[in-house]
N, C-alpha and C positions, 0 to 999 in steps of 0.2 A: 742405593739409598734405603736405612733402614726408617722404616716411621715408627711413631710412638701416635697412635690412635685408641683413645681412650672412649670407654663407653658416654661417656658426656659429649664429647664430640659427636657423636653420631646422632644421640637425642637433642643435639644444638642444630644439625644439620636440619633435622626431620621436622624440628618445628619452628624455623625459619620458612621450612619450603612447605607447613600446613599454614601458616601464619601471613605467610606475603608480607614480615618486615621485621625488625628487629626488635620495637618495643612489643609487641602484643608475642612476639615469641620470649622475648624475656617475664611476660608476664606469666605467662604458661611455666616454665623452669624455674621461677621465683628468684630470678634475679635480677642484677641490676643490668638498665640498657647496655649500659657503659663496660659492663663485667664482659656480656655477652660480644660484645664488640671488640675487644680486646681477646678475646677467647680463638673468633673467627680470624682475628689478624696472626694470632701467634700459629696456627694450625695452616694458614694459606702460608707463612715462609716457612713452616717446617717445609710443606708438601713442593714449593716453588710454584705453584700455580693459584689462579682466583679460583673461588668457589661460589662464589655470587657476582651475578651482573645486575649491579648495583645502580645502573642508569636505568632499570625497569622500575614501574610500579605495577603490579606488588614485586621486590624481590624475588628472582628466576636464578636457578639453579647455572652455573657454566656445566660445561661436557664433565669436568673433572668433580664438581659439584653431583651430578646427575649420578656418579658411579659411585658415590659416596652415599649417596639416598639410596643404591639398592643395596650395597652394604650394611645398611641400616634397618631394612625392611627384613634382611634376612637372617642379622644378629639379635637383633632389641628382642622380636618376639620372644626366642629361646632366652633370652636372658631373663625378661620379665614373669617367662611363664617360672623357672629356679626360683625366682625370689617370689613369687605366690605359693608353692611348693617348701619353699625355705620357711617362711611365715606362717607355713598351716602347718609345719612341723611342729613352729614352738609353741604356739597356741595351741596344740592339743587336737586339732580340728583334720588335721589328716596322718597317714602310718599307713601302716602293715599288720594285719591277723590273717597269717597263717596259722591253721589250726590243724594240727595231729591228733587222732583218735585210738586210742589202745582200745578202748568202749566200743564194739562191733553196735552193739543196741541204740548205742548213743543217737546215730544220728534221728532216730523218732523222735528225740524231741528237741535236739539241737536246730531242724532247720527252722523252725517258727522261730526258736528266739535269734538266725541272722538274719531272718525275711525283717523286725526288729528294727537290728541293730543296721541291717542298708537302709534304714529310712532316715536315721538319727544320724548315721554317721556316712556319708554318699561319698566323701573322701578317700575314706578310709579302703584300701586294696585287701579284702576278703577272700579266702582259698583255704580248701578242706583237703586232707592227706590224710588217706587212712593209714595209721601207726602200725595196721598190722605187717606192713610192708616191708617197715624199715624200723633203724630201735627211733624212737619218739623222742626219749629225754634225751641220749646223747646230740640227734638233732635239734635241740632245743638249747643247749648248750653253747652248740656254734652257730648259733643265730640263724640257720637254716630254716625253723617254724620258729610261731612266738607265743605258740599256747600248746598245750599237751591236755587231753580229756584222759585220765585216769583213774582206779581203784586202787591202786597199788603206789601210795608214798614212797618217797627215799630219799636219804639225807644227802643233798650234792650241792655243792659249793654253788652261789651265786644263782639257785633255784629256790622257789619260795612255792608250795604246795596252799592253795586257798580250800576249803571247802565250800563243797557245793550244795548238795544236800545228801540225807540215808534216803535207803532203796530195799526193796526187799526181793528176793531173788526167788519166784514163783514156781511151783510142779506143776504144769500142762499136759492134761491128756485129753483124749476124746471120754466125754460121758458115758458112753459104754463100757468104758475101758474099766476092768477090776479093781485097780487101784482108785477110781473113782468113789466107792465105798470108803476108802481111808477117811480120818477126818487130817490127817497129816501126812508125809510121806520121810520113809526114814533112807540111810544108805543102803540096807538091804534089799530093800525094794526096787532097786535099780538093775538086780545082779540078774534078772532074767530078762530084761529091756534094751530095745532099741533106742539109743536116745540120741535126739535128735538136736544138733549144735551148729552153731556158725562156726567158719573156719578156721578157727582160733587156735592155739597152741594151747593143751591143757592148762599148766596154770594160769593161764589170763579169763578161765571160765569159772564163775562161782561155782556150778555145779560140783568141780573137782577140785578145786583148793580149798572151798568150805567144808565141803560133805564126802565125795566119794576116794580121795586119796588119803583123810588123816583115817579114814576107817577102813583101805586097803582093797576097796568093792569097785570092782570092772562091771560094766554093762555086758550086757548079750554080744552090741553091736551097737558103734557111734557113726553115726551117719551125716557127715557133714552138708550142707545147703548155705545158701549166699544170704538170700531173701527171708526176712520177717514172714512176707505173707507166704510164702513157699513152705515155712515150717508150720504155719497154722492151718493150711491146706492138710499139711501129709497128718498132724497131728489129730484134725478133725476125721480123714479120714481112719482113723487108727493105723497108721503105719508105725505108731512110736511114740514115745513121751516127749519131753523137752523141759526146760528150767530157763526162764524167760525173766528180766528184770519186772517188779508191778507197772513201770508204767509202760511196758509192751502190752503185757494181757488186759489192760484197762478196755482196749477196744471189743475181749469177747468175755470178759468177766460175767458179763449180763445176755451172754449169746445159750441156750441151753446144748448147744454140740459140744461144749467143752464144762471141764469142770481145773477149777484153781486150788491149788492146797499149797500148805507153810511147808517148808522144807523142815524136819522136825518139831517136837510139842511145843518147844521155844521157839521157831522160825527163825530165822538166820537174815541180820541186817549187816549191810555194806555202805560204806560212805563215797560218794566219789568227789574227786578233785580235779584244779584245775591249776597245772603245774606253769609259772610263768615265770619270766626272769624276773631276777628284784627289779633290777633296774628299769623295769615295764611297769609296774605293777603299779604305779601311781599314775600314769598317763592318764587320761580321762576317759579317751575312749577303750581303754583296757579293761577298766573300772569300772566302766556300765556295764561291756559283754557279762562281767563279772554277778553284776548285780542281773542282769536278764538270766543267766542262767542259771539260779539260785532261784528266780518266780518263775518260770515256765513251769516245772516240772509241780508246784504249788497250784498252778490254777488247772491242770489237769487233776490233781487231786479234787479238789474242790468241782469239777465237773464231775467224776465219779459218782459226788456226793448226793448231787442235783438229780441223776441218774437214777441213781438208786431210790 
């Protein structure tokens, strides 16, 4: 015997036997007594068996009724939790931001704005991958992440580049250090230095796709390190220089162990973006991240200013 049990069946089931009778359970399912009635009798000759003993007041489940309630207890939930999940899909109110990071720096000022963005959006499944790992956009592509942090545009089908905000890309050294005299620092200046870099592949570092590779100039010695404060450590100590984004060095701009200069007379600005599918890009909660990470990096500016 094959059956045909449908999800209404089971929520007729469950609120007959929460209800102890027919009309207050039809009143719960907004239907009519009569509807309901006719529901339980077509469902008891599929099965061949009763489902209610029907000489009780209130309404009591038979054995074959009884196995049908836990059927019920154990399908309805999962079904109803899909359709809460289904529904905060299309309202906007729940997803996915996975976010890939080509930006080694980035994450200084990225966690403030999803400390944020978890309050406004609690829904929403948040997770960070650093890009240096793995390539970012083509992952972005296959739907594997659903955000990309980068400097470096590209024109790829069915990808939409947002801008976030310019950045200025800082010389770091310890106050001691000779080059501290500079009022700027040029690519020549590097060619007898230790300098000191996250472990990035060269072109994805300002340092040398801005400055030291269109002008053909090698450091001493590049010393790669993980950690933000690892480099401010070794740099304080003079172990080395370093080229840090401005709102890295904001926290020792006003420290007197370090001194900050322009990467040449004009200093050298970058923009960074935030690569996302088209078809994301209107969501709502995509649309905030968006908008949050456009003012973080704004009110750190504006605290510099209060600083100073």
């Amino acid at each position: 015997m094959r059956l045909h049990i449908e999800f209404r069946h089971l929520r007729t089931i469950r609120a007959i036997h929460d209800c102890g009778g027919l009309a207050r359970a039809a009143e719960r399912l907004n239907i009519t007594q009569s509807a309901l009635s006719h529901q339980v009798k077509n469902l008891e000759e599929q099965i061949g068996v009763e489902l209610f003993v029907r000489r009780s007041k209130p309404m009591t489940l038979s054995p074959a009724g009884q196995r049908l309630l836990r059927l019920a207890d154990q399908v309805l939930p999962q079904v109803e939790a899909v359709e809460q999940e289904f529904a905060g899909l299309k309202s906007g109110k729940t997803g996915r931001l996975h976010i890939a990071i080509e930006c080694h720096a980035c994450f200084e000022w990225l966690f403030p704005v999803l400390e944020q963005f978890r309050r406004a959006w609690p829904d929403v499944d948040v997770d960070i991958r650093p890009g240096l790992q793995f390539q970012a956009l083509p992952a972005l592509q296959k739907e594997e992440v659903d955000l990309v942090v980068s400097s470096d545009p590209e024109d790829l089908p069915g990808v939409e580049f947002a801008p976030l905000f310019d950045y200025e890309p800082v010389f770091l050294a310890s106050a001691a250090h000779p080059l501290a005299q500079k009022p700027f620092v040029e690519a020549q200046d590097f060619a007898g230095e230790t300098l000191i870099t996250y472990p990035v592949d060269r072109p994805r570092l300002d340092v040398f796709s801005q400055l030291l590779m269109p002008a053909g100039i090698e450091p001493a010695s590049v010393r790669q390190v993980e950690l933000t404060a690892v480099i401010l450590l070794l740099v304080a100590s003079n172990r080395g220089v370093s080229v840090l984004p401005d709102w890295v060095v904001r926290e020792v701009r006003y420290n007197s162990d370090y001194v900050t200069r322009p990467l040449t007379e004009q200093g050298v600005t970058r923009r960074l973006y935030a690569a996302v599918r088209q078809t994301d890009a209107a969501k709502p909660y995509m649309a905030h991240v968006l908008r949050l990470m456009r003012t973080e990096p704004l009110k750190l500016q504006r605290t510099d200013v209060t600083v100073g």
